[in-house]
C-alpha positions as CSV (number, residue, x, y, z in Angstrom):
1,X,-11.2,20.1,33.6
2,X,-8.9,21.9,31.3
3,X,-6.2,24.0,32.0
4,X,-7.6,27.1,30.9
5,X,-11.5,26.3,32.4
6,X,-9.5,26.1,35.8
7,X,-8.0,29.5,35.2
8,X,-11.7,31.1,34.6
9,X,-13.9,29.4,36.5
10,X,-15.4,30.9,39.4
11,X,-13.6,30.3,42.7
12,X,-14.3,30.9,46.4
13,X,-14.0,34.7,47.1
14,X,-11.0,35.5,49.7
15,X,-9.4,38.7,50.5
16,X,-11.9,41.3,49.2
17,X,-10.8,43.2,51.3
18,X,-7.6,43.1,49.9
19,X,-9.0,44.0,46.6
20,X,-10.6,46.9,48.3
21,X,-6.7,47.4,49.1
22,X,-5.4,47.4,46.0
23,X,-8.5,49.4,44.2
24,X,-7.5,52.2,46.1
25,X,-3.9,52.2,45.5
26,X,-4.3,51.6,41.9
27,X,-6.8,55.1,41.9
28,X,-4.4,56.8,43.4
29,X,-1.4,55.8,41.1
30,X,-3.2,56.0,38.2
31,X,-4.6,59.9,39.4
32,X,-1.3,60.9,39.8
33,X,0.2,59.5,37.0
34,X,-2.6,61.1,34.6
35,X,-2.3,64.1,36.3
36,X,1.7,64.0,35.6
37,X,1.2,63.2,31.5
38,X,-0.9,65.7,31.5
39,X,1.2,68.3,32.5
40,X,4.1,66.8,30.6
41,X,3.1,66.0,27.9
42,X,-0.4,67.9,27.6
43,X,-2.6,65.0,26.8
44,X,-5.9,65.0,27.8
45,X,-7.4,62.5,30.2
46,X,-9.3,61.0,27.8
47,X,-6.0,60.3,26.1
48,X,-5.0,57.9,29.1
49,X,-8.1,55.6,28.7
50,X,-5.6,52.3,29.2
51,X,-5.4,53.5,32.7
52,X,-8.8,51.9,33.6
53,X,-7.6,48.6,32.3
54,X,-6.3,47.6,35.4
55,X,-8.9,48.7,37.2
56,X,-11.4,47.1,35.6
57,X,-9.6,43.5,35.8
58,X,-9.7,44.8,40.1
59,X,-13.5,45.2,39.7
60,X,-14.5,42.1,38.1
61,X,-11.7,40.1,39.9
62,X,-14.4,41.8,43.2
63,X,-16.9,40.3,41.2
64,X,-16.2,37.1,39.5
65,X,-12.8,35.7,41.2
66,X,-10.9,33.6,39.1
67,X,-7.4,32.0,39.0
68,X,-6.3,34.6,36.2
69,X,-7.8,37.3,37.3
70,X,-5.7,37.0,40.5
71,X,-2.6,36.0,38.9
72,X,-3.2,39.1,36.6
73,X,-3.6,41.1,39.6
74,X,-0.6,39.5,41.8
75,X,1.5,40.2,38.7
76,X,0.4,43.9,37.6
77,X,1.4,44.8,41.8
78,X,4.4,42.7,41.5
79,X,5.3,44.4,38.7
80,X,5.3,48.1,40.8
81,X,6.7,46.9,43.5
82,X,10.0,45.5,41.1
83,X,10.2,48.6,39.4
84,X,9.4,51.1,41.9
85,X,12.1,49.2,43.9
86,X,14.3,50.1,40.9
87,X,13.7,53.4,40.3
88,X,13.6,54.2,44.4
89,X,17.6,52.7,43.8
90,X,18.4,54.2,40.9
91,X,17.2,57.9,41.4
92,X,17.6,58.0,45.2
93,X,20.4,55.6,46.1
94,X,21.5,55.0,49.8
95,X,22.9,58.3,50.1
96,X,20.5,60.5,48.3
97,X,18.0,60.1,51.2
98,X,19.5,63.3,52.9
99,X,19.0,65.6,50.1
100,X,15.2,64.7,49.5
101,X,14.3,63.0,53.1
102,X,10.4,63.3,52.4
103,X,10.4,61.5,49.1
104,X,12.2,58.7,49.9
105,X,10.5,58.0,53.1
106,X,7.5,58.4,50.4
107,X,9.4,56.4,48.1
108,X,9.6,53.3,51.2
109,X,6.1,53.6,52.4
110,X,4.9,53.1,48.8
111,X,7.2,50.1,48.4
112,X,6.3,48.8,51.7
113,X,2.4,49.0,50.8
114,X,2.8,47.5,47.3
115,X,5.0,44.7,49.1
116,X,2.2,43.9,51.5
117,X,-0.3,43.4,48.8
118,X,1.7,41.3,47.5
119,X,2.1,39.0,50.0
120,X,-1.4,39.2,51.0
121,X,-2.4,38.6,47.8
122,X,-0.3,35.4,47.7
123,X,-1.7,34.3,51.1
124,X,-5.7,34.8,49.8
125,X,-5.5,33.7,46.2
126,X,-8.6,32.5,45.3
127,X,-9.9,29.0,46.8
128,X,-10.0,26.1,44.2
129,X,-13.6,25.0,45.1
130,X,-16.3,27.4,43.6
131,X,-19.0,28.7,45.7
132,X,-21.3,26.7,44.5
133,X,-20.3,23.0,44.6
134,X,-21.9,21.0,47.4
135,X,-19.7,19.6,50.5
136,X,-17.1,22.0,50.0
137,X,-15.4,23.8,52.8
């Protein structure tokens, strides 16, 4: 088998529940950041269409679970967690947290979800034996 017919073939479903996880967290980012361009910058919803992007590669990863589906996943949270980490750092450094208590305690709770994905997400990648082969465990 090729490398890239490994990537897509159809794997063993693990974790949906996980995906479950992350489909939910990705709504809510993704309602509150289109809610926040939109007053900013005054586009309209439809403007943000790339938003469902994500979500759709959560939907059919539900659906169809592949290697790169789950990598694209793992990395689009890994990518949130790294920069949220960031910006919770850069805007709220360790001595901030007295001034604005309630948003970084928001700011820790969001990290601490997105980190937990990502380790889950590492823990039930997607078995290498697809659903359908006979013997397999």
């Amino acid at each position: 088998m090729s490398g890239l017919s490994r990537l897509i073939s159809r794997r063993r479903r693990r974790g949906t529940w996980l995906y479950i996880v992350c489909l939910v967290l990705y709504v809510l980012y993704a309602l509150g950041y289109a809610e926040e361009a939109a007053f900013h910058s005054g586009a309209p919803l439809s403007a943000l269409w790339y938003l469902v992007i994500p979500l759709l590669v959560i939907v059919v990863q539900l659906a169809y679970p592949t290697l790169l589906g789950w990598a694209g996943v793992l990395g689009g949270f890994a990518f949130y967690l790294v920069t949220g980490a960031y910006y919770l750092v850069l805007n709220f450094g360790w001595s901030q947290w007295r001034v604005d208590t309630s948003g970084f305690v928001m700011g820790l709770v969001l990290l601490a979800a997105l980190l937990g994905v990502c380790l889950g997400l590492y823990r039930y990648r997607p078995a290498s034996a697809p659903e359908d082969a006979e013997g397999g465990t």
